[in-house]
C-alpha positions in Angstrom: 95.8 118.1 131.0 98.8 117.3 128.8 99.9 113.9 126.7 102.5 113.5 129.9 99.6 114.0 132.5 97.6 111.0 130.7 98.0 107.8 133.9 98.1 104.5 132.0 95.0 103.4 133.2 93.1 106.4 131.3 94.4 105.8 128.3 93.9 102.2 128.0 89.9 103.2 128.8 90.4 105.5 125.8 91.7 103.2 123.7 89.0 100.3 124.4 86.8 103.2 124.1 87.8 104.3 120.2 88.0 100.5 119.4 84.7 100.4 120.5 83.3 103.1 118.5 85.3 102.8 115.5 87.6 100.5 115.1 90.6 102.4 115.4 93.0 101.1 117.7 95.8 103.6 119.3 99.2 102.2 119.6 101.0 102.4 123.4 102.9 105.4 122.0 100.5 107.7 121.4 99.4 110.1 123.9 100.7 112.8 121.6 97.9 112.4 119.4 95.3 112.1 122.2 96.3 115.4 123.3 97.0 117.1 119.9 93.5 116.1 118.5 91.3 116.5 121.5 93.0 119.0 123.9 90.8 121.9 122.6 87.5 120.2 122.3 88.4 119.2 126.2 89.2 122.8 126.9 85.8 124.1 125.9 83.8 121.3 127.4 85.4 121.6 130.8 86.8 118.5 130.8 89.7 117.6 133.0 90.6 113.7 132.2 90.1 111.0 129.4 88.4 108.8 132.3 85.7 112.2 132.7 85.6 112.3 128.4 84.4 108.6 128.5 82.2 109.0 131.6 80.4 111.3 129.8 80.1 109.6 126.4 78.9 106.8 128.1 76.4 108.6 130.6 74.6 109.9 127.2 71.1 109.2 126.2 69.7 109.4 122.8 72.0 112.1 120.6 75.5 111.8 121.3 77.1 115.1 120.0 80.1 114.5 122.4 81.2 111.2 120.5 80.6 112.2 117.3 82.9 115.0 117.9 85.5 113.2 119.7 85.0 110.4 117.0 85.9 113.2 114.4 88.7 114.7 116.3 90.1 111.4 116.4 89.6 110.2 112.5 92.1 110.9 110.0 91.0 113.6 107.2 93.9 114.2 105.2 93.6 113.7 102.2 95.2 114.2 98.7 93.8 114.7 94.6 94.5 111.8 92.4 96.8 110.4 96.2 99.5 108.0 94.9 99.1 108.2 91.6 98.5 104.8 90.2 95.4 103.4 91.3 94.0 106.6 88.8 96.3 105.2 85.9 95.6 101.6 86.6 91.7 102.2 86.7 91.3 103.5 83.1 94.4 101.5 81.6 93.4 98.4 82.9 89.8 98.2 85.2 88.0 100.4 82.7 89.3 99.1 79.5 88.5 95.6 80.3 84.9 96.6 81.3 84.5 98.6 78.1 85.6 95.3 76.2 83.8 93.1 78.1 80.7 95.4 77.2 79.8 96.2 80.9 77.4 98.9 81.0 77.5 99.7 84.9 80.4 100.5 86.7 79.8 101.0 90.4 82.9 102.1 92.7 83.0 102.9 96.1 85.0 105.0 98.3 85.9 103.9 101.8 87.0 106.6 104.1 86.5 108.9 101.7 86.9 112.0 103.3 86.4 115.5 102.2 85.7 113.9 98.9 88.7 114.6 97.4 89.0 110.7 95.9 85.5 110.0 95.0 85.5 113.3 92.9 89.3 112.1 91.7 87.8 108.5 90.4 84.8 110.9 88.6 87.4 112.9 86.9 89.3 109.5 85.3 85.8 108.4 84.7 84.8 111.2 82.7 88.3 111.7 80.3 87.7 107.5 79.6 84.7 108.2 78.5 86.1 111.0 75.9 89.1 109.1 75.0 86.5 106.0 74.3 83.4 108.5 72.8 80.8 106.2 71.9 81.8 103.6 74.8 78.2 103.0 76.5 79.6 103.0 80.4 77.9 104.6 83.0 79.9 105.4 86.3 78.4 105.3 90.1 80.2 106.4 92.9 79.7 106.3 96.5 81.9 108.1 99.0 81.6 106.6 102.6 82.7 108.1 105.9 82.2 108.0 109.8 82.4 111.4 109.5 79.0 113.3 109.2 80.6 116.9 109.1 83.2 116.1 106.4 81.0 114.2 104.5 78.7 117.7 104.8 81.7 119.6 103.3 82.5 116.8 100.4 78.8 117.0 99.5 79.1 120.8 99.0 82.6 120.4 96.8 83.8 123.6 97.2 87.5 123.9 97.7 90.1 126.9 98.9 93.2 127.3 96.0 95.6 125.8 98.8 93.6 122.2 99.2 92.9 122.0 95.2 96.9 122.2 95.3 97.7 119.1 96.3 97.7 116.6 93.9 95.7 119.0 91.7 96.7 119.5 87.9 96.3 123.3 87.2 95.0 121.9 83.5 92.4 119.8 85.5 91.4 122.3 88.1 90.4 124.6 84.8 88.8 122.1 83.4 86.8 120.3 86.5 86.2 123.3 88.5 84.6 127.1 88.7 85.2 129.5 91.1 83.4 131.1 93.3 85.0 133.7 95.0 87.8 132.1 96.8 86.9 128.9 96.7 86.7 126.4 93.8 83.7 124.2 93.4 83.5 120.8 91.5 81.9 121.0 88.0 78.3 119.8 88.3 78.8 117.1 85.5 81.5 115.3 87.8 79.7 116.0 90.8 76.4 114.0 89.3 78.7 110.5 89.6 79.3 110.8 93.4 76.6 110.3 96.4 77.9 110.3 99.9 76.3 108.0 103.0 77.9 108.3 106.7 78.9 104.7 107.3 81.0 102.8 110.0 83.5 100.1 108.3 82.6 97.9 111.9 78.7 97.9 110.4 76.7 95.5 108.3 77.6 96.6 104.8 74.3 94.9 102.9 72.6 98.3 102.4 75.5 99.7 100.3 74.6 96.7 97.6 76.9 95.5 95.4 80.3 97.3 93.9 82.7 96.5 90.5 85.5 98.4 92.0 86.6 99.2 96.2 89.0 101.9 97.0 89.9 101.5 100.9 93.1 103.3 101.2 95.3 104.1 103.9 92.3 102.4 106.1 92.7 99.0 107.1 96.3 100.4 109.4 94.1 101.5 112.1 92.2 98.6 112.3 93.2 95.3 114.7 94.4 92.2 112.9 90.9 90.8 113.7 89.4 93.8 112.8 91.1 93.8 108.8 90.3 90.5 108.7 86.6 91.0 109.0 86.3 94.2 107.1 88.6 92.6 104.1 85.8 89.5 104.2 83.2 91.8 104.3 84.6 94.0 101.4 85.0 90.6 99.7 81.4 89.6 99.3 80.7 93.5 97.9 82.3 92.6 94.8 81.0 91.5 91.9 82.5 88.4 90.1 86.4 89.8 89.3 85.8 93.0 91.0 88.7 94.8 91.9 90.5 96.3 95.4 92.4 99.2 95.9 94.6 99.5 99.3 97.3 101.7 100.2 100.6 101.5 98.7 102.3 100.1 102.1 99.4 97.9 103.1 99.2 94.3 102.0 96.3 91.4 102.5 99.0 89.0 103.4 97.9 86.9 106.9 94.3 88.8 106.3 92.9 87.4 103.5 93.0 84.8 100.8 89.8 86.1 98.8 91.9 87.6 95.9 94.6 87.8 93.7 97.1 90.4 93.1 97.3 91.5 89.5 100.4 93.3 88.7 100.5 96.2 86.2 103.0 98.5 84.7 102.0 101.2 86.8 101.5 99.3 90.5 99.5 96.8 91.8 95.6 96.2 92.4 93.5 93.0 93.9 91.4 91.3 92.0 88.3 89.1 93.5 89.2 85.4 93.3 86.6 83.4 91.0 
């Protein structure tokens, strides 16, 4: 079935559907993406219809293999090294320097979508040339990656990289100096690696077990979500913090009508929130 064959009434159960699951909500417009991202998986399961895919979600008992892959298909994974740029200057310039004054010993940072790894690793590599630049600075760095996304959080755990993916955002100084290769992939230097654990975790899910963080990355996230939706996770992410923790978003989303738990702080190099006291 093609984007054009989708009836109305199929795609709405879709879309209540992915909501449902994960939060994400699909736009009127977007039965492209429907199709592009789970024509094949349909293909090879013999299934003819959106209303047939949900049937059959929903008809499941214990181990749902079908969701998790359609929750997959449907999940974002692009991802970049060091992606924007200056939430990597901003963290040693500003976040770490202040910790190392402040004497803070512990510096735990999670990832949010995190992906193939590619930013937890990033944060691990700024982490580790602030601690040469500040040799005798008595830091240590914790990092957790989370993702819905148990077979790319598989591949982030195993930090091997083709040439083409270490590309993108990816000094050629850094890549010689973070990673070894192994035939034709690239694998992340175990000392970095060390910093970063991964847990599968929805964003719609109690967040208590993840404890308490210093710094949040959730990027390029909360523009899925449903105004109600960002609303809850940025409270959630709120009480995470410790006293003046800090929050990374994306460069073109904003806490504006969401959120009054935080300050922006404005820096040279772009802006960052800042936990309210």
């Amino acid at each position: 079935m093609t984007a054009s064959q989708y009836n109305q009434e199929e795609y709405q159960l879709f879309q209540a559907f992915l909501e449902n699951a994960c939060g994400i909500v699909l736009g009127e417009n977007k039965h492209y993406l429907v199709n592009s991202r789970l024509s094949k998986l349909m293909r090879e399961q013999d299934i003819p219809s959106l209303t047939e895919l949900v049937a059959r979600i929903d008809s499941a008992v214990g181990m749902n293999p079908l969701k998790n892959q359609v929750i997959e298909a449907m999940t974002t994974n692009e991802t970049l090294w060091f992606r924007d740029g200056y939430p990597f200057e901003i963290l040693p310039e500003t976040i770490f320097t202040e910790y190392k004054n402040q004497k803070k010993t512990q510096i735990k940072i999670l990832s949010a979508a995190c992906s193939s790894g590619q930013e937890p690793y990033s944060i691990s590599i700024i982490a580790d040339e602030f601690m040469k630049k500040n040799f005798g600075a008595n830091m240590q760095f914790q990092i957790v990656g989370i993702d819905i996304d148990q077979p790319i959080l598989n591949s982030a755990r195993e930090a091997k990289y083709e040439s083409m993916a270490l590309a993108r955002g990816l000094s050629e100084e850094r890549k010689q100096r973070y990673f070894t290769q192994q035939g034709n992939y690239w694998q992340v230097n175990t000392d970095i690696r060390s910093r970063v654990t991964f847990r599968e975790h929805n964003l719609m899910q109690s967040y208590a077990s993840l404890g308490k963080f210093d710094v949040i990355f959730c990027r390029n996230v909360l523009i899925y979500f449903s105004a109600e939706l960002k609303k809850d996770i940025l409270s959630r992410l709120a009480s995470m913090l410790n006293p003046g923790g800090y929050l990374f978003l994306g460069s073109s989303e904003s806490i504006v009508q969401y959120s009054d738990s935080f300050n922006m702080i404005r820096t040279p190099k772009g802006a960052v929130y800042q936990l309210k006291p």
